[in-house]
C-alpha positions as CSV (number, residue, x, y, z in Angstrom):
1,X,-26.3,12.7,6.9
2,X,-22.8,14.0,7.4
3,X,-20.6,11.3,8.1
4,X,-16.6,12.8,10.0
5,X,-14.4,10.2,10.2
6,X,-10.8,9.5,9.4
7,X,-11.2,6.6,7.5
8,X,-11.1,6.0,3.9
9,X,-14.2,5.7,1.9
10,X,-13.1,2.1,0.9
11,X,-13.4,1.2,4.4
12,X,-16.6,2.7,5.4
13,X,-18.2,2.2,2.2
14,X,-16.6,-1.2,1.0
15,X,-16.9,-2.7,-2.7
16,X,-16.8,-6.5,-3.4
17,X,-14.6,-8.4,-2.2
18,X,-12.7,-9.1,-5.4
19,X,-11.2,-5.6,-5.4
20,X,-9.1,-6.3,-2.5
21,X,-8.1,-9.8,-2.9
22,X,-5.0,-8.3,-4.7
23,X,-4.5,-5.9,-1.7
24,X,-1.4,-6.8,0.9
25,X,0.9,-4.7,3.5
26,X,4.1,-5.2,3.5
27,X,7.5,-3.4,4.6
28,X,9.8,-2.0,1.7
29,X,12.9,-0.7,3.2
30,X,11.5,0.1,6.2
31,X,8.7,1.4,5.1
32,X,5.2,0.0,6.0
33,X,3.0,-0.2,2.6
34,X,-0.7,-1.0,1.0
35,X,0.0,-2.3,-2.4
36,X,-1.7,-4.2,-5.0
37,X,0.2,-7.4,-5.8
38,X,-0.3,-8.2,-9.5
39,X,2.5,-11.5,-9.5
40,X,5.4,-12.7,-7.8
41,X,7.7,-9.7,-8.4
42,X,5.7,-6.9,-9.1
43,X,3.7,-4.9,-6.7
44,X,1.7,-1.2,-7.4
45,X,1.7,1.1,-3.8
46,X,-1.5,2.2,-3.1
47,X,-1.6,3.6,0.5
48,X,2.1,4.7,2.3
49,X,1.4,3.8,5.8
50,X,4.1,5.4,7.5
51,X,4.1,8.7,9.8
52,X,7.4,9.5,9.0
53,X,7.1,12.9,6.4
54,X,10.4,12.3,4.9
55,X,8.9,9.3,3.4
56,X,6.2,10.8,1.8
57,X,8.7,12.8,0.2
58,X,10.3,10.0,-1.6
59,X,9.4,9.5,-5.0
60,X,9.7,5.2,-4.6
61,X,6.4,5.6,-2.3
62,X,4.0,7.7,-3.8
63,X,0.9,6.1,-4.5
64,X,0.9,4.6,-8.2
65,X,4.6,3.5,-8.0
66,X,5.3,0.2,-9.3
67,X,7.8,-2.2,-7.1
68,X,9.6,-4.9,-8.6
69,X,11.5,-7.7,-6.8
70,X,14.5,-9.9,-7.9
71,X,14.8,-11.2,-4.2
72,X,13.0,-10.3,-0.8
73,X,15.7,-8.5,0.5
74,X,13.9,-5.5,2.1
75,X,10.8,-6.9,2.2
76,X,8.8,-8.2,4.9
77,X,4.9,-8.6,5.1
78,X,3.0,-7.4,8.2
């Protein structure tokens, strides 16, 4: 069986639960994100949810960047 579909494997074929407890979208900068929140100030992208190309351009959003936050200026969560 030959499954097309846009959707990530995570979502058609979902692990336990457990793996994305962790998981939360926010907004950085403008910029809607999946990220994997490991404490209070520090967050790991994962997915950059935004249509915009220039964004995937920037460096600060590529998947595997780590976020860190000394206030929640510039960040909202969805």
């Amino acid at each position: 069986m030959i499954l097309y579909t846009m959707m990530p494997q995570e979502l058609i074929f979902p692990s336990e639960t457990e793996a994305f407890s962790n998981q939360q979208m926010i907004t950085y900068q403008g910029v809607p994100l999946l990220v994997d929140v490991s404490d209070q100030q520090n967050v790991q992208v994962i997915r950059l949810l935004s249509s915009d190309p220039q964004h995937f351009l920037d460096d600060r959003f590529c998947p595997g960047a780590k976020i860190s936050f000394t206030n929640t200026e510039g960040l909202s969560a969805f």
